[in-house]
N, C-alpha and C positions, 0 to 999 in steps of 0.2 A: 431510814426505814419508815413508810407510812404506817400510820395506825390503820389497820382495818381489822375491824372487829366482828365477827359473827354473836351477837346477841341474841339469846332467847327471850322467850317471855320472861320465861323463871329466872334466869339472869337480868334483865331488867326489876323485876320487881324485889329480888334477893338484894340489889343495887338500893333501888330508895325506901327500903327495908332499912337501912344503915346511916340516914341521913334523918338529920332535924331540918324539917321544911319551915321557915318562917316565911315574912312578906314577898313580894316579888323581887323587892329592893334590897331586900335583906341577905344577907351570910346564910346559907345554908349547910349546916354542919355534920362532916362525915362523922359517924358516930364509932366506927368502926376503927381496926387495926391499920395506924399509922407507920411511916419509915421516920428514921430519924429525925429526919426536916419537918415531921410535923405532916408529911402528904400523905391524904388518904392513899392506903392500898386496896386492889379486889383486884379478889383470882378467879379465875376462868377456864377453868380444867388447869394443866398444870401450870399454866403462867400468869403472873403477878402484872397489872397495870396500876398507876395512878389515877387516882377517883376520879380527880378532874379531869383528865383526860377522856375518861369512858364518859363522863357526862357530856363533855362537847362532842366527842362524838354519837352520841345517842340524840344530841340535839340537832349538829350541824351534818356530821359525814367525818368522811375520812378525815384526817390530820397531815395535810402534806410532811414529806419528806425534812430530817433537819427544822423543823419547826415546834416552838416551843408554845403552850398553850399559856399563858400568860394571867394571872390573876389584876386586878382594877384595888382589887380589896386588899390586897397583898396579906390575905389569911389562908394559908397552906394549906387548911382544913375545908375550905368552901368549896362546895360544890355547885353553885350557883352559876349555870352558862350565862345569866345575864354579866357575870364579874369580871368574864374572859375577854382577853384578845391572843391572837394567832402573832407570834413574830418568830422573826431567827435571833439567834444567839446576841447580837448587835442589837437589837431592838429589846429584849429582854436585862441586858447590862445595861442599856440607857435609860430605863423603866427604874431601875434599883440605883441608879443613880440620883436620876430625876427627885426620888422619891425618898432620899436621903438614908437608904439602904445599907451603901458600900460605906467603906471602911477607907477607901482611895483618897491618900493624902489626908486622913485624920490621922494617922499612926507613924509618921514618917522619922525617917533619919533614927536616933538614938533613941527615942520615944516607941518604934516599935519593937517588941522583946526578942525579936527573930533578928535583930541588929548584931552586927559584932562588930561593926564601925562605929566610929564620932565622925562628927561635923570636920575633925580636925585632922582625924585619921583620912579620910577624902580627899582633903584640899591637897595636904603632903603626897597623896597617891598622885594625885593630879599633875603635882610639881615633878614628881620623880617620872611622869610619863614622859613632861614633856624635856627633860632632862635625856628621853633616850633610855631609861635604866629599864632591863627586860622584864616583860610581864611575869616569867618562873621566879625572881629575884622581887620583886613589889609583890607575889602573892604568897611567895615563903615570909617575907620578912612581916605579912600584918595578919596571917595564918589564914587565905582564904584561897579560894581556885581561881585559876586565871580568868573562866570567863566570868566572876564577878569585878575583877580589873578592866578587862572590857565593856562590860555593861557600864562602868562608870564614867572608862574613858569616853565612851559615845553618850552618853549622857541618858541611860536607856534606865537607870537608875542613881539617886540622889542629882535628878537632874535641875532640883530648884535651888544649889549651890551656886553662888558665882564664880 
């Protein structure tokens, strides 16, 4: 769904009413009521946007469809359209990548707390797949659901095991 926004005056100025304006270059900061993540909120009769958002579109125009407005600063709070870029979902995970964000492949195997496998517990699933032995019987016997047996078998997870 694209952003279009019908802005007033009074909504415009109630907007950087809420914002700490610094240099051009600088973080501009919502002063206002945050969501969890830390990202500005403002509402608009009865629906809630992202700050950032209303500011690139106050700056740029609409927000195409499935596009995310993207931070430079990577500070949830800025409001600053100089800090933005426009991407989709993929160009936003490559951003938080890039920029050493993610969590992906720092927490793996037995090291992440969401784990109920070993290294060792894998390798035996792996041996007993290719033994033939049924996916209901390898996922009773190490207490997990089958398609965690296949996510293994295909290598879709604990795929940097040999």
């Amino acid at each position: 769904m694209s952003t279009s926004i019908a802005l007033s005056q009074k909504d415009i100025e109630r907007f950087w009413n809420k914002v700490k304006i610094g240099n051009f270059e600088d973080c501009w900061i919502w002063t206002a009521s945050k969501d969890s993540d830390g990202y500005g909120t403002f509402r608009i009769g009865l629906k809630t946007f992202l700050a950032h958002r209303i500011s690139w579109t106050m700056q740029f125009g609409d927000i195409p469809p499935k596009i995310h407005v993207c931070h430079k600063c990577d500070n949830p709070s800025c409001v600053n359209y100089n800090h933005f870029f426009l991407g989709n979902d993929q160009d936003n995970m490559n951003d938080m990548v890039k920029k050493g964000r993610s969590t992906f492949g720092r927490f793996r195997g037995k090291e992440n707390g969401n784990s109920k496998l070993t290294e060792e517990d894998v390798l035996e699933i792996r041996n007993l797949l290719e033994k033939n032995v049924s996916l209901n019987n390898i996922a009773k016997r190490f207490s997990i659901g089958k398609r965690t047996v296949l996510d293994i078998k295909f290598r879709k997870t604990w795929y940097w095991l040999k």
